[in-house]
C-alpha positions in Angstrom: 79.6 87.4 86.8 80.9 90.6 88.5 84.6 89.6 88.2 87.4 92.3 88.4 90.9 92.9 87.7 93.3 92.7 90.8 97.2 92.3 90.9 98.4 88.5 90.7 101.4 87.9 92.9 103.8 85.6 92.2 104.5 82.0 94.8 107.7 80.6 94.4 107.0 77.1 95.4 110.5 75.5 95.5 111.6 78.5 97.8 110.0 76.8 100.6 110.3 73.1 99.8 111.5 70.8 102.3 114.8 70.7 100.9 115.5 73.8 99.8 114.7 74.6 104.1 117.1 71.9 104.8 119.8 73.8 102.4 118.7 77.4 104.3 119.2 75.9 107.8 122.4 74.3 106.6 123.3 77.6 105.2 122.4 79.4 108.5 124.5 77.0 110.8 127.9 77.5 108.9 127.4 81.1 108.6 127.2 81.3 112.5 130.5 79.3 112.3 132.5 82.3 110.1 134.0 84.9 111.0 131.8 87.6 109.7 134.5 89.8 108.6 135.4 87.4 105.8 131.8 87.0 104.6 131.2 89.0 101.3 127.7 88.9 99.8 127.4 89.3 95.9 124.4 90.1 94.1 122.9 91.6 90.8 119.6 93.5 89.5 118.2 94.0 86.1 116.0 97.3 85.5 114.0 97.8 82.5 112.5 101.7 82.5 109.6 100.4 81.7 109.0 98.8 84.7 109.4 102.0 86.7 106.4 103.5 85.9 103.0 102.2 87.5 100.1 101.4 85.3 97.4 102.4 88.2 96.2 105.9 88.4 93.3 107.5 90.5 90.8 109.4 88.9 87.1 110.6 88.8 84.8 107.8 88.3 84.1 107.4 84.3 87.3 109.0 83.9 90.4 108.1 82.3 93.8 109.2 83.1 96.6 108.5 80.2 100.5 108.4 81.9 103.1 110.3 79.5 106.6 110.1 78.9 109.4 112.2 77.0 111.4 109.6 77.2 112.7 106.0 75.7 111.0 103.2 77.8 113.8 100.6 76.5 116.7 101.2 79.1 118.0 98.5 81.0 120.6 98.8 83.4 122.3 96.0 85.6 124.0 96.7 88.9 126.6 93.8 90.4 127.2 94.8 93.8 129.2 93.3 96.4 129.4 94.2 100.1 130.9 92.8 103.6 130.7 93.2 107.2 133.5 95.5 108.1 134.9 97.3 111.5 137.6 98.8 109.4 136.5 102.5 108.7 139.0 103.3 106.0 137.6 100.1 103.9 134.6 100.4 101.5 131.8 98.6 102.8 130.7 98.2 99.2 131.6 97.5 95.6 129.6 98.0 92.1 128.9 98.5 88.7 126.4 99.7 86.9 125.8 98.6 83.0 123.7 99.0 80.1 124.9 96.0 78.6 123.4 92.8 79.2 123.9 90.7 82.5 125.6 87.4 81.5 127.3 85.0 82.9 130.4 86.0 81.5 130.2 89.5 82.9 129.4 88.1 86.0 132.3 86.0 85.8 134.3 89.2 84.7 133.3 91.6 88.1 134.1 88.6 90.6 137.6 88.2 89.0 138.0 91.9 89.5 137.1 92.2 93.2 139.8 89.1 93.5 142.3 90.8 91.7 142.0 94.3 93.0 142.1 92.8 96.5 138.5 93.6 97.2 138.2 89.7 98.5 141.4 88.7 100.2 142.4 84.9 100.2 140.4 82.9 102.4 137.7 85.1 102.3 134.0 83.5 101.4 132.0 85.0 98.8 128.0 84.5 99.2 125.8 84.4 95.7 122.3 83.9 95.3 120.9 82.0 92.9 124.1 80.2 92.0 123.7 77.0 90.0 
């Protein structure tokens, strides 16, 4: 059969449906409208340790190669970070947090009101989130 093992990558199909292109170029012709100064783009990551170490090693044919760790492979940690076009150089061009508690919507909820509050996103200033339902 001679069949090997190669990395699978992963196809979003909706990304590039025909609606989801008519949302992106709707998207793209209002944000050419804004002043960019009041755009602010919001985002968040999870990491899991594990996932930080590669599985693939190089070695001598017939050989095998073993990867160690000292430590736990269990950490996750989740950054919210939000940043905006500035020309002010006594502003911060970016916000965050980092976690090791788990990334829900409440939390989520939690850092925007914060940014609002502290001032971080003035009235009448557009925030930007991906994958908001």
């Amino acid at each position: 059969w001679r069949w090997t093992f190669h990395v699978s990558f992963v196809a979003q199909k909706i990304k590039f449906s025909p609606e989801n292109m008519v949302d992106w170029f709707n998207f793209l012709f209002e944000i050419t409208q804004t002043d960019l100064e009041k755009l602010h783009f919001l985002d968040e990551s999870s990491h899991n340790s594990k996932d930080l170490f590669g599985t693939v090693s190089a070695c001598p044919a017939g050989q095998y190669r073993t990867l160690e760790h000292d430590g736990s492979l269990d950490e996750v940690l989740n950054t919210t970070v939000i940043t905006h076009f500035t020309y002010d150089d006594t502003a911060a061009p970016f916000h965050y947090v980092v976690r090791d508690k788990a990334n829900d919507a409440w939390t989520f909820l939690a850092f925007i009101m914060a940014v609002i509050v502290r001032g971080i996103v003035p009235r009448g200033h557009t925030i930007i989130l991906d994958n908001a339902r």
